[in-house]
N, CA, C and O of each residue as an XYZ file, in Angstrom:
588
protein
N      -8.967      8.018    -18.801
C      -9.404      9.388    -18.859
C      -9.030      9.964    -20.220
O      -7.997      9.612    -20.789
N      -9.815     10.786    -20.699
C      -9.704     11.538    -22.482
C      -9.070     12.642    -22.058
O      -9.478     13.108    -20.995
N      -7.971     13.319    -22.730
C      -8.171     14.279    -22.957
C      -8.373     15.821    -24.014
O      -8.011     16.981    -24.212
N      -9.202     14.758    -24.413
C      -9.764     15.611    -25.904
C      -8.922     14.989    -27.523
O      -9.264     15.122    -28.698
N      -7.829     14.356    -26.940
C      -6.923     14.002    -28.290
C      -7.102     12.439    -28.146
O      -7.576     11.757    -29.055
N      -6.632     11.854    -26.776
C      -5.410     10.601    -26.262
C      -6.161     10.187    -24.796
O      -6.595     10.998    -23.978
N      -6.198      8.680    -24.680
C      -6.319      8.575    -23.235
C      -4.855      8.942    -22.704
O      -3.743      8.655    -23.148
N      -5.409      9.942    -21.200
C      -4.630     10.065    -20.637
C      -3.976      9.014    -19.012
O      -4.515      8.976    -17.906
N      -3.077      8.512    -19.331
C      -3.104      7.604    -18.140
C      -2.892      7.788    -16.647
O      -2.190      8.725    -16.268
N      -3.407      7.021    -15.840
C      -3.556      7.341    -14.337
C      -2.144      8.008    -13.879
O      -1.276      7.173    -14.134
N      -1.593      9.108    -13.338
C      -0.727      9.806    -12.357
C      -0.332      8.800    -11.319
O       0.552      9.128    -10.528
N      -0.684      8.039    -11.260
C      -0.315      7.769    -10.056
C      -0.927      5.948    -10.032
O      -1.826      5.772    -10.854
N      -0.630      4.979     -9.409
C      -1.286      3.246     -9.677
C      -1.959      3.028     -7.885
O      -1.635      3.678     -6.891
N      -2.633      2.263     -7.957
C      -3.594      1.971     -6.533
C      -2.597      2.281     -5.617
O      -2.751      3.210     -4.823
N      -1.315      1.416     -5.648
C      -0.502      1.282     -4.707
C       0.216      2.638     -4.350
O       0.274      2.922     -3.154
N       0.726      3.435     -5.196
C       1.566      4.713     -5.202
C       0.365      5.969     -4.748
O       0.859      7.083     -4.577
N      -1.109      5.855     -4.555
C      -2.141      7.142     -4.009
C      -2.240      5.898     -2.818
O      -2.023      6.795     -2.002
N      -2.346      4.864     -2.100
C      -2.400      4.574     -0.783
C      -1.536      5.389     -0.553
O      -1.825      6.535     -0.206
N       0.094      4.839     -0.743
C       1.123      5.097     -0.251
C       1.477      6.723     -0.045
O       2.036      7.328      0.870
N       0.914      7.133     -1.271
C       0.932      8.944     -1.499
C       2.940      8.870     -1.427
O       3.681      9.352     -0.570
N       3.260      8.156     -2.560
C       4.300      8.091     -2.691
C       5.258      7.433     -4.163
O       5.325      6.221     -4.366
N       5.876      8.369     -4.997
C       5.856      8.489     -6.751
C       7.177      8.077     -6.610
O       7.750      8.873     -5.866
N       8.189      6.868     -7.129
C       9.335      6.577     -7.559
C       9.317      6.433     -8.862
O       8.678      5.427     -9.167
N       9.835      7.127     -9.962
C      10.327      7.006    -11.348
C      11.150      5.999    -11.423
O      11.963      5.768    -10.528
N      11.023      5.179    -12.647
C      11.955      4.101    -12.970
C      13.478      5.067    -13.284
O      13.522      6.086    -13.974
N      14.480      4.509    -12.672
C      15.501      5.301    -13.164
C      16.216      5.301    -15.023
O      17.057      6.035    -15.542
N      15.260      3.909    -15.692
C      15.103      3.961    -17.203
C      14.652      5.001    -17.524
O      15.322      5.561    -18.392
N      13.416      5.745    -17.058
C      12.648      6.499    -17.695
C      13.366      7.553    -17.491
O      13.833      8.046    -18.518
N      13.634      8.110    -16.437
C      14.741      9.422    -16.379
C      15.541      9.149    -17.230
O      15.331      9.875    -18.201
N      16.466      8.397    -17.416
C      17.622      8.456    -18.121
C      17.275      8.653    -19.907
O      18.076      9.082    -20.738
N      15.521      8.092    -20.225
C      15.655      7.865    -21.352
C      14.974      9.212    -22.019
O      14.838      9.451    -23.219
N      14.539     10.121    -20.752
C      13.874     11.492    -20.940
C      14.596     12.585    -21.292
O      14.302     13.539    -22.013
N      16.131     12.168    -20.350
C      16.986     12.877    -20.511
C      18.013     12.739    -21.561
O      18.855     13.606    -21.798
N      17.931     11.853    -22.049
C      18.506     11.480    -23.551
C      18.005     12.094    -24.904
O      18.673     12.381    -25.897
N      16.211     12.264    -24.615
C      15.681     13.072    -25.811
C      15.460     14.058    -25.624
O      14.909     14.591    -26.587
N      15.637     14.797    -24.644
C      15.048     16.301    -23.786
C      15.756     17.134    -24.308
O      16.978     17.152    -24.164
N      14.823     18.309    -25.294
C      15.908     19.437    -25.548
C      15.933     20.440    -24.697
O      16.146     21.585    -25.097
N      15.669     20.094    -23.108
C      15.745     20.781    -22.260
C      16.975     20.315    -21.540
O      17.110     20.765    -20.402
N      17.896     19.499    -21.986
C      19.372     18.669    -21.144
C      19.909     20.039    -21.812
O      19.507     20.773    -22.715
N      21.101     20.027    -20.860
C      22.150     20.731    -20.925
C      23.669     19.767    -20.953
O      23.937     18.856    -20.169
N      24.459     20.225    -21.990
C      25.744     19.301    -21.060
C      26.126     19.480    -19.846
O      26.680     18.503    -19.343
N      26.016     20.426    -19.183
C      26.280     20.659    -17.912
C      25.397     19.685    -16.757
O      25.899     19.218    -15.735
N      24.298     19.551    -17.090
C      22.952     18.920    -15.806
C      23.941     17.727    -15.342
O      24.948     17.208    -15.823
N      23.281     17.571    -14.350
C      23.773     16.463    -13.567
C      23.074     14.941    -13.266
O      22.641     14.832    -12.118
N      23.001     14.417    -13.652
C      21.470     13.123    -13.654
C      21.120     13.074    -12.517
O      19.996     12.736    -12.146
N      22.306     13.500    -11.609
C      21.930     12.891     -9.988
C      20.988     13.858     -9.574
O      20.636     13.552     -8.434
N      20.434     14.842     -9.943
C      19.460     16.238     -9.755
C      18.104     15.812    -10.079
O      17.162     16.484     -9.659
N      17.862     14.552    -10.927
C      16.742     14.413    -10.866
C      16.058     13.414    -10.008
O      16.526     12.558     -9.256
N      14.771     13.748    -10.319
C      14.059     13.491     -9.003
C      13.706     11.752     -9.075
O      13.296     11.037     -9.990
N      14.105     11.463     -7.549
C      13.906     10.001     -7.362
C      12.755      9.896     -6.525
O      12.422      8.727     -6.329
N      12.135     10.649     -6.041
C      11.204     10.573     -5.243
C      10.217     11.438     -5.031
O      10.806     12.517     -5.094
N       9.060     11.673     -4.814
C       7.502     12.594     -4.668
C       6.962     11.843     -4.116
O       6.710     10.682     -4.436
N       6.601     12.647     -2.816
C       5.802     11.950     -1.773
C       5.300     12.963     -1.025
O       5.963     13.996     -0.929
N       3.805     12.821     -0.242
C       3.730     13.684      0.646
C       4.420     13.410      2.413
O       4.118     12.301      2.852
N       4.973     13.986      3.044
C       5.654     14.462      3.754
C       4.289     13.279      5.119
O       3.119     13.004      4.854
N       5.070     12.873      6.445
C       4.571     11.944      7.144
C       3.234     12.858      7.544
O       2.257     12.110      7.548
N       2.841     14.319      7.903
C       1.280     14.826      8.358
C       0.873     15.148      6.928
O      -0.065     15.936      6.814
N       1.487     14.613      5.694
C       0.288     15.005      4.690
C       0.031     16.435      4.295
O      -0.824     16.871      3.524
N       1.315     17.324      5.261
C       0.731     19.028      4.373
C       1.780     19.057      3.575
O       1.547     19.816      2.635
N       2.907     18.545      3.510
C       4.344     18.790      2.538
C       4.479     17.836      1.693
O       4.472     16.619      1.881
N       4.643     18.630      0.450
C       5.344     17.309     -0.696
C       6.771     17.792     -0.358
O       7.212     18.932     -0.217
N       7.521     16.244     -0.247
C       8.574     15.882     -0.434
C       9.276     15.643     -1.839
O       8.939     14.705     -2.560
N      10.532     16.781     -2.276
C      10.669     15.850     -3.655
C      12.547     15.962     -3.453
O      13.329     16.887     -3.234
N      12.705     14.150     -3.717
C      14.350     13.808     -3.455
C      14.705     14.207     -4.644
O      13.906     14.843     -5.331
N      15.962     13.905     -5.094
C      16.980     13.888     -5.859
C      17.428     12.452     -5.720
O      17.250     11.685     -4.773
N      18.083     12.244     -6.937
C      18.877     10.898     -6.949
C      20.503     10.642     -6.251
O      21.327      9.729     -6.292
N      20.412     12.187     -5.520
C      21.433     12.442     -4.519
C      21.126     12.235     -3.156
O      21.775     12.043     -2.127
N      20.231     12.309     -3.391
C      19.111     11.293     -1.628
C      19.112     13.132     -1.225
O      19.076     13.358     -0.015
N      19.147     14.297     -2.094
C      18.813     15.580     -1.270
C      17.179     16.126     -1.739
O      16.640     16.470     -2.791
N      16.863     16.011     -0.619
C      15.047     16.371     -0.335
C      14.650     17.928     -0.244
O      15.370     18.592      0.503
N      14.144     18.256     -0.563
C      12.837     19.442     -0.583
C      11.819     19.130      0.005
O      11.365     17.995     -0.144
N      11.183     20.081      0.847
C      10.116     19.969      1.109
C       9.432     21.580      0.668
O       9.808     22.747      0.784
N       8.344     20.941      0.161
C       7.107     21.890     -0.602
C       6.071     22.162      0.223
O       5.160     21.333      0.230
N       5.934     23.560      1.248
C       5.167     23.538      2.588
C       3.663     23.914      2.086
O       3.709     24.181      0.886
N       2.422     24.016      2.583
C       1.387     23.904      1.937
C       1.165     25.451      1.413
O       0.189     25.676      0.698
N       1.979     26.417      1.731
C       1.707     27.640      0.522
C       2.504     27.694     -0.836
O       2.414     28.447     -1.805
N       3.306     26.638     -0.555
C       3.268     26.959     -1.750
C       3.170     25.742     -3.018
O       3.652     25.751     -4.150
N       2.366     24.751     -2.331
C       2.134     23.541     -3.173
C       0.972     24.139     -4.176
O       0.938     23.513     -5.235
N       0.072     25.141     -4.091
C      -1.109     25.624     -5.151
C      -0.062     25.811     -6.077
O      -0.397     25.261     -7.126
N       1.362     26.479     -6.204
C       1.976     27.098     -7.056
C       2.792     25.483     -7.657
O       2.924     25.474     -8.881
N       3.070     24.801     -7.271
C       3.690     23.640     -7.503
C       2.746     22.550     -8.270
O       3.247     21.600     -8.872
N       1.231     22.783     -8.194
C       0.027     21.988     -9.003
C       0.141     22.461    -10.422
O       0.313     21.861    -11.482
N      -0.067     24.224     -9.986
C       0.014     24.867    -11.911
C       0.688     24.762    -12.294
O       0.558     24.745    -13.518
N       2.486     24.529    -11.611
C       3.700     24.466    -12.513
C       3.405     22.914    -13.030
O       3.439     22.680    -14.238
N       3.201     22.173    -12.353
C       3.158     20.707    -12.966
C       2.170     20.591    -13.875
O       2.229     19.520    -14.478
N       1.477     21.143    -14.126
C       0.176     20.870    -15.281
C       0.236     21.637    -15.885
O      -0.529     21.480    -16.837
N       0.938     22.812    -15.936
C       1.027     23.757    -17.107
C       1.539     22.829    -18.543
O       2.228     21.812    -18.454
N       1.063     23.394    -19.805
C       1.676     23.161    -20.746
C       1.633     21.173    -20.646
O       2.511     20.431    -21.085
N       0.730     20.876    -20.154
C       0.765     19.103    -20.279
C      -0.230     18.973    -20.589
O      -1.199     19.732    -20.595
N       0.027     17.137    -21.132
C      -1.517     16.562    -21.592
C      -2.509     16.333    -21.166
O      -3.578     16.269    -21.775
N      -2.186     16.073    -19.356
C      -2.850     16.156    -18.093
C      -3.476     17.041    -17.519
O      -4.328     16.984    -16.632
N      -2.855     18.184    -18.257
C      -3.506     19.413    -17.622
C      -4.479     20.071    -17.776
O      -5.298     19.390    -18.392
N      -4.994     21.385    -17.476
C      -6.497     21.834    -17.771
C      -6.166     23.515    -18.617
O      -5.438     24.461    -18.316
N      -7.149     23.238    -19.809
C      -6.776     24.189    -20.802
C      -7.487     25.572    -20.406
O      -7.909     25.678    -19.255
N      -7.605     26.405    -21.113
C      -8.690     27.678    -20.971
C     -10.109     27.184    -21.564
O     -11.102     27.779    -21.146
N     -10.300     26.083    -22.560
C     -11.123     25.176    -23.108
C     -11.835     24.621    -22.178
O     -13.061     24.704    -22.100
N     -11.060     23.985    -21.369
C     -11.597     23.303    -20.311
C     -12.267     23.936    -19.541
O     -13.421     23.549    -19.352
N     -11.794     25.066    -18.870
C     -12.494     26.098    -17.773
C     -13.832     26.839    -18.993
O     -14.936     26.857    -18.450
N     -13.835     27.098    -19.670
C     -15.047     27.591    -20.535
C     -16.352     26.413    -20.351
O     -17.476     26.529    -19.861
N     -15.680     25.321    -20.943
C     -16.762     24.196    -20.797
C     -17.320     23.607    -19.288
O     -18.285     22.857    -19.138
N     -16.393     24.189    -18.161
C     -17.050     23.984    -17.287
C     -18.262     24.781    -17.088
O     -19.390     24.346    -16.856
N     -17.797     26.312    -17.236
C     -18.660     27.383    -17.102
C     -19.791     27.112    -17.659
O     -20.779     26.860    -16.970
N     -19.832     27.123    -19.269
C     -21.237     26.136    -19.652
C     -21.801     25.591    -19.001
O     -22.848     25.980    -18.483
N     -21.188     24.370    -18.813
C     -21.894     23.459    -17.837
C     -22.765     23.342    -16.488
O     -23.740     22.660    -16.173
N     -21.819     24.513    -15.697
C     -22.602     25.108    -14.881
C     -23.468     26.108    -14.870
O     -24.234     26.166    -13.909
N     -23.550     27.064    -15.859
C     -24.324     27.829    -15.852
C     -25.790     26.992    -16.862
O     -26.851     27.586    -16.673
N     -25.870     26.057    -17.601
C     -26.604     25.062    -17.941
C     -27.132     24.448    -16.995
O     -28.267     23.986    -17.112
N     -26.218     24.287    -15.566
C     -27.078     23.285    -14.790
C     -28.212     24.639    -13.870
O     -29.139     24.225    -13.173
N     -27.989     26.004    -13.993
C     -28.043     26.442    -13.406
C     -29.929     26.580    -13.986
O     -30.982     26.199    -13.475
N     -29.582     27.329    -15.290
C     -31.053     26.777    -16.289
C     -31.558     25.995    -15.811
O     -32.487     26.333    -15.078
N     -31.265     24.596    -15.939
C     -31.915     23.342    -15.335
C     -32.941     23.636    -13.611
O     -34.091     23.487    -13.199
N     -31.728     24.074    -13.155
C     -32.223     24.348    -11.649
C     -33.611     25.245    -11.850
O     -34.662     24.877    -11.325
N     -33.527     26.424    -12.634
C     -34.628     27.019    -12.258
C     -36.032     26.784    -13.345
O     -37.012     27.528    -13.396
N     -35.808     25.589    -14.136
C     -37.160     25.325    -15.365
C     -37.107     23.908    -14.949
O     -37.780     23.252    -15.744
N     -36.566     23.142    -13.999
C     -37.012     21.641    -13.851
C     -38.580     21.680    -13.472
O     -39.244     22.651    -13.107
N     -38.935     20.478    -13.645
C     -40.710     20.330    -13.339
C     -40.788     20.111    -12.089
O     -41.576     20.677    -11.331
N     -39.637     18.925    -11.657
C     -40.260     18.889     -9.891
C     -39.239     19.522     -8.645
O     -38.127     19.934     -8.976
N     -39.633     19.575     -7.312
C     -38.711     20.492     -6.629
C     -37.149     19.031     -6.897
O     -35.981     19.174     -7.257
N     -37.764     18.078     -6.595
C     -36.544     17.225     -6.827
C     -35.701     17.489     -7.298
O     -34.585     17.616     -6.795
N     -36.152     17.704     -8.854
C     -35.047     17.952    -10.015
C     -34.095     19.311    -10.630
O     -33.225     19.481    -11.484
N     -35.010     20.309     -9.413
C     -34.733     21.757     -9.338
C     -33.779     21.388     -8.331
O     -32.614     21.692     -8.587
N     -33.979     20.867     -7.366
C     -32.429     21.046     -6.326
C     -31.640     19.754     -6.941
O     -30.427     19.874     -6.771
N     -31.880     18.982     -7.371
C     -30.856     17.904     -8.073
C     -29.580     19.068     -8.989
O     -28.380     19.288     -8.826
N     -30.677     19.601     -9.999
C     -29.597     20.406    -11.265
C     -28.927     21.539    -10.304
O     -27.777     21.885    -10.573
N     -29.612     22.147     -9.168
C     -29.013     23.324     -8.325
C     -27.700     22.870     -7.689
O     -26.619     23.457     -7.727
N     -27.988     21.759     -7.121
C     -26.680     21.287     -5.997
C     -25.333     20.711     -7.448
O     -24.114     20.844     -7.330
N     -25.895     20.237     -8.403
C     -24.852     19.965     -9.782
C     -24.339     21.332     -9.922
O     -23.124     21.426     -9.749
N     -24.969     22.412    -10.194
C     -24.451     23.663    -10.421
C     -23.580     24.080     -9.909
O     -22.656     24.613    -10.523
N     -23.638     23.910     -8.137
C     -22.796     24.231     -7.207
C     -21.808     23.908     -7.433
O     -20.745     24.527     -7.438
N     -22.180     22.317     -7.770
C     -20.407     21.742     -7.415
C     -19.705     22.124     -9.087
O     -18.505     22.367     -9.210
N     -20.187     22.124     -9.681
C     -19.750     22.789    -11.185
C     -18.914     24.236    -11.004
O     -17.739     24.332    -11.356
N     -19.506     25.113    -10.538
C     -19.221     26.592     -9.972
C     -17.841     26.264     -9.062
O     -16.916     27.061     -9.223
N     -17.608     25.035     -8.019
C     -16.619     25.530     -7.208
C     -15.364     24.466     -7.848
O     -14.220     24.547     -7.400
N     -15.717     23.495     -8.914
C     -14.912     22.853     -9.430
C     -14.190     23.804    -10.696
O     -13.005     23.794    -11.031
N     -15.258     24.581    -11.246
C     -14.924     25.769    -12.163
C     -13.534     26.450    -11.557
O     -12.468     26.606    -12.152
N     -13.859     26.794    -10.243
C     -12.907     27.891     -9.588
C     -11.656     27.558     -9.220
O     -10.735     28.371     -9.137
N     -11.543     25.998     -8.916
C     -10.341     25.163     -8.710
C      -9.542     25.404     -9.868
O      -8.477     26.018     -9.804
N     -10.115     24.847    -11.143
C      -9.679     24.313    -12.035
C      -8.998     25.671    -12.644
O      -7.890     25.495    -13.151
N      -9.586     27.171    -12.660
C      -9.069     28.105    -13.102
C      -8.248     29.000    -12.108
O      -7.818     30.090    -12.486
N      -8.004     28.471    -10.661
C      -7.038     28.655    -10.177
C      -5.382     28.239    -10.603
O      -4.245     28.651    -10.372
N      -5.941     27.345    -11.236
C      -4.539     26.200    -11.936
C      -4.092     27.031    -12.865
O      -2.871     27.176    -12.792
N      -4.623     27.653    -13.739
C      -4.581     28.315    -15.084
C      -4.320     29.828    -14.802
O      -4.844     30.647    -14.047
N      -2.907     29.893    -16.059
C      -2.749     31.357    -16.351
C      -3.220     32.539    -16.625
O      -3.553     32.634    -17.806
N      -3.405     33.631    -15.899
C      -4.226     34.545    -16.446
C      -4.438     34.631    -18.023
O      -3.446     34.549    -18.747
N      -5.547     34.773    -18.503
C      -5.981     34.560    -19.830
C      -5.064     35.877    -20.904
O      -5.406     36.060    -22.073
N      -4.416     36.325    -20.536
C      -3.460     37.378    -21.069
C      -2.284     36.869    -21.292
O      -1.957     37.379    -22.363
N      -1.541     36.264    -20.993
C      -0.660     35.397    -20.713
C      -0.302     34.284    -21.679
O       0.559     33.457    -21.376
């Protein structure tokens, strides 16, 4: 996947979206927290997270600690737990992004009403749609544009 700079690599490997279940190498923590000018001397290593998973019915993310102490993230407030995780990342979705959707859909929307056959008029219409409600997702994620 691009994201405009860099491929961005898969979130997650075949095995870890069956499982719907994220273990960090405990290298990589340690070696994040070695360059992070977000460490404190105070933090504790054992605070970070050993585990992300969704919860056994699938509405709760679960996230451990390397203290084996769990959170659960109930489904109001996992929308707020998507934007915190993609805010400010390479993964994430810009104000760029939500513009170019809008284009896109309002382009397919053109399409819909100057195609030649009814085919291709509800082909570009039903694209529009899903453009329009993928638009609305995607700028749910995103900070008010003031901000």
């Amino acid at each position: 996947m691009e994201n405009g700079l860099a491929a961005v690599p898969p979130a997650l490997g075949p095995t870890q979206w069956q499982d719907r279940d994220f273990r960090p190498r405990a290298a990589d923590l340690d070696a994040w927290a070695a360059q992070t000018a977000d460490r404190q001397a105070s933090d504790d290593a054992t605070q970070y997270v050993a585990l992300v998973r969704l919860s056994a019915g699938g509405e709760g993310v679960v996230v451990m600690s390397r203290a084996h102490e769990a959170v659960v993230v109930p489904p109001p407030a996992r929308h707020a737990l998507a934007a915190l995780a993609l805010a400010d990342q390479p993964y994430g979705f810009r104000p760029a992004d939500l513009a170019a959707l809008r284009r896109a859909s309002e382009w397919a929307e053109r399409m819909a009403g100057a195609a030649p056959s009814a085919e291709d008029r509800a082909a570009a219409g039903e694209a529009a749609a899903v453009l329009r409600r993928v638009t609305a997702r995607v700028g749910a994620l995103l900070p008010p544009a003031d901000t």
